[in-house]
matplotlib code that plots the C-alpha trace (Angstrom):
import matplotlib.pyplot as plt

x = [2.0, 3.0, 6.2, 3.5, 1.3, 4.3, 5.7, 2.1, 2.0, 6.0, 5.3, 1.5, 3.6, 6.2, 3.5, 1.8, 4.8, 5.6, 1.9, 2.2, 6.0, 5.7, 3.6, 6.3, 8.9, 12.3, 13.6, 17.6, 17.4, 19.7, 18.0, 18.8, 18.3, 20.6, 18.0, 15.7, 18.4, 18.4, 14.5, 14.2, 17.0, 15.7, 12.0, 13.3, 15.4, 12.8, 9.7, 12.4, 13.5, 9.8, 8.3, 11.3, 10.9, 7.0, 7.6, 11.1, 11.0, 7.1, 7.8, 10.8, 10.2, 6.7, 5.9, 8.6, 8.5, 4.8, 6.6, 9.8, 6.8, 5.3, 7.9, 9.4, 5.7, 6.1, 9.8, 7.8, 6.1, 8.8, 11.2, 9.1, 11.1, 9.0, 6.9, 3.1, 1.7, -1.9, -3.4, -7.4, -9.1, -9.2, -5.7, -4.2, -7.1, -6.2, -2.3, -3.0, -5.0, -2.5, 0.3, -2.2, -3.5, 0.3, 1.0, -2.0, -0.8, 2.8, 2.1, -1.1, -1.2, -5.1, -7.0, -9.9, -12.8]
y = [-7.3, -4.9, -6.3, -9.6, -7.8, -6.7, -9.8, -11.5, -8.6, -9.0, -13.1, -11.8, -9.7, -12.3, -14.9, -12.8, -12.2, -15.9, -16.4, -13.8, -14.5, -17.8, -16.9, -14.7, -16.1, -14.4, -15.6, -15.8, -16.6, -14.7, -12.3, -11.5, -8.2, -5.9, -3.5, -6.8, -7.7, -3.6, -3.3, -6.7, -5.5, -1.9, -3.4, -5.1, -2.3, 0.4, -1.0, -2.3, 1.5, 2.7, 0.2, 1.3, 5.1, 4.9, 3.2, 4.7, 8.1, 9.0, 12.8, 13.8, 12.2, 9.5, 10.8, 9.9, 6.3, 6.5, 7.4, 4.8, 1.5, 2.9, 2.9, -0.8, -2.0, -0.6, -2.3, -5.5, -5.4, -3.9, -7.0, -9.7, -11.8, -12.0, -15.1, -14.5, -17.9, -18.0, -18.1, -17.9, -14.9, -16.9, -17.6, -14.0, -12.1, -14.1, -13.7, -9.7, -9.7, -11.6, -8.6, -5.8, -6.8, -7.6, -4.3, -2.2, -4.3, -3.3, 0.5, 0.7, -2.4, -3.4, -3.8, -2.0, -3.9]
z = [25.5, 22.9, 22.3, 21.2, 19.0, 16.8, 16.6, 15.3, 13.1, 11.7, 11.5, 9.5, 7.0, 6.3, 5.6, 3.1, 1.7, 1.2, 0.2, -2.6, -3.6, -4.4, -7.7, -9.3, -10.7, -12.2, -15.2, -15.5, -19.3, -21.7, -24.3, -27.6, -27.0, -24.5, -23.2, -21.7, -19.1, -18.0, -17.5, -15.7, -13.2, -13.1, -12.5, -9.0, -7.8, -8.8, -7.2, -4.0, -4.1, -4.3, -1.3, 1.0, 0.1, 1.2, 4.0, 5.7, 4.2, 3.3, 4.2, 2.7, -0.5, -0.7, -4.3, -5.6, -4.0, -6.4, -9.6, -8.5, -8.0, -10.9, -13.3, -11.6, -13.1, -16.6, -17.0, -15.4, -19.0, -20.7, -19.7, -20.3, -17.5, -14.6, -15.0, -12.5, -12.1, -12.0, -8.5, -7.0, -5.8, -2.4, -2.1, -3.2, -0.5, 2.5, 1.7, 1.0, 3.6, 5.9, 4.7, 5.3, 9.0, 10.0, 9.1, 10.8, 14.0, 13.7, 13.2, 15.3, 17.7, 16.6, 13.4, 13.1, 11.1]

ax = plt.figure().add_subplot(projection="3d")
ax.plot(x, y, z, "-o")
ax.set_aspect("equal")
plt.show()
């Protein structure tokens, strides 16, 4: 039965993941200037860096998985070359909501309400 609730929760994470990941969109355009094409590959592999340091390695070094999403955000802005398509308040909490209880059920086996 356990074995079940983690896969309900893994299959409730990956479809709030698809939910949410279908509204951003990466740009492959060339820029005039140099520095655009760093920050928009710095902004994926410092927020990637920062979601994998929470969740593998929270102990030894969780902070700095803080400082790595939060820095990934401000090269978001920086770049200019993530497109976010508009979505509904309905639509982005059932997909965050999807991601969140897939989660709780992987790491605890319920959801608490």
């Amino acid at each position: 039965m356990r074995f079940f609730i983690k896969l309900v929760g893994l299959a409730l994470v990956f479809v709030g993941i698809y939910f949410l990941g279908q509204n951003i969109f990466f740009t492959t355009q060339i820029s005039p200037y140099w520095w655009r094409d760093i920050s928009a590959t710095a902004s994926v592999l410092t927020i990637t860096g920062g979601i994998i340091s929470i969740l593998f390695f929270r102990r030894a070094v969780g902070e700095l998985g803080w400082i790595l999403i939060g820095l990934g955000i401000i090269l978001v802005f920086v770049s200019g070359r993530v497109i976010l398509r508009p979505t509904s308040l309905w639509y982005f909490f059932l997909s965050f909501a999807s991601l969140i209880a897939g989660f709780k059920l992987i790491t605890t086996g319920r959801i608490d309400f």
